[in-house]
Every structure is written in C-alpha cells, then in structure tokens.
C-alpha positions as CSV (number, residue, x, y, z in Angstrom):
1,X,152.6,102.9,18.6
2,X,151.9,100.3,21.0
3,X,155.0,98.7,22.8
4,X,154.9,94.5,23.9
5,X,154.4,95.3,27.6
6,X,151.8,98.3,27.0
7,X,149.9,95.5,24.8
8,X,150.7,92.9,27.8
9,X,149.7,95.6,30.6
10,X,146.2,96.1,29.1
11,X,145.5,92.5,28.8
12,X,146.5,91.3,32.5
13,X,144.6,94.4,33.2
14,X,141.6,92.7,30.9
15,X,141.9,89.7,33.0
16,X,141.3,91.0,36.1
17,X,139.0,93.4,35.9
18,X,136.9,89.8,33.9
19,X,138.1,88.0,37.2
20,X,136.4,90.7,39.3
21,X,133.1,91.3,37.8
22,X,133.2,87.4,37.7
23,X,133.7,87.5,41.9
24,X,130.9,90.3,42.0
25,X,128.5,88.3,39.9
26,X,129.0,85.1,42.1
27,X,128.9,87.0,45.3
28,X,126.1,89.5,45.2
29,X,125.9,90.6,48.5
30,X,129.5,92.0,49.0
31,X,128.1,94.2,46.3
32,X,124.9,95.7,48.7
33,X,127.7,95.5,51.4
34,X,130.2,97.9,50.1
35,X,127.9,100.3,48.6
36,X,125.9,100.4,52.6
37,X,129.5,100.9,54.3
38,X,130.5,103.8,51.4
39,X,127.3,105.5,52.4
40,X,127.5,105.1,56.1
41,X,131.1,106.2,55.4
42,X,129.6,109.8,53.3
43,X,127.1,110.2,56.3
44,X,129.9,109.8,59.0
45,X,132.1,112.6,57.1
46,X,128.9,115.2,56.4
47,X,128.3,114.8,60.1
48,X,131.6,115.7,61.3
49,X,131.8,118.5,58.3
50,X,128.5,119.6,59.6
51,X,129.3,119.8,63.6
C-alpha cells in the first residue's frame, strides 16, 4: 500500500526530473559539456591508476 507522502514523494520527484529534461532540452550544450568533462575526468583517473 501506497502512503500520501510516498504518492507525494514520487510526484515532486515527477516534476523535476520533467523540469530537468526540460533545462537539458533548452540548453544542449551543457549536455556535450558534462559528458567531455566526465571523460576527461575517466582519462585523468586511468592515468594516475596507470602511473
């Protein structure tokens, strides 16, 4: 059984994650921007895993 704030939690939860492709979609170069600094990121840790 569902309680009133599990049933609240997944709608607010609903909303944003709406609010946030809505952000992603408007703005799609903080997109190509995060996924370039993720990899740089990967690269930085296999070099120092590496050395």
């Amino acid at each position: 059984m569902i309680t009133e704030q599990q049933k609240k939690n997944r709608e607010a939860i609903a909303r944003a994650k709406q609010r946030i492709i809505r952000y992603l979609n408007e703005n799609e170069m903080i997109v190509f921007f995060l996924l370039g600094l993720s990899f740089l990121v990967m690269v930085g840790f296999l070099a120092v895993a590496v050395a």
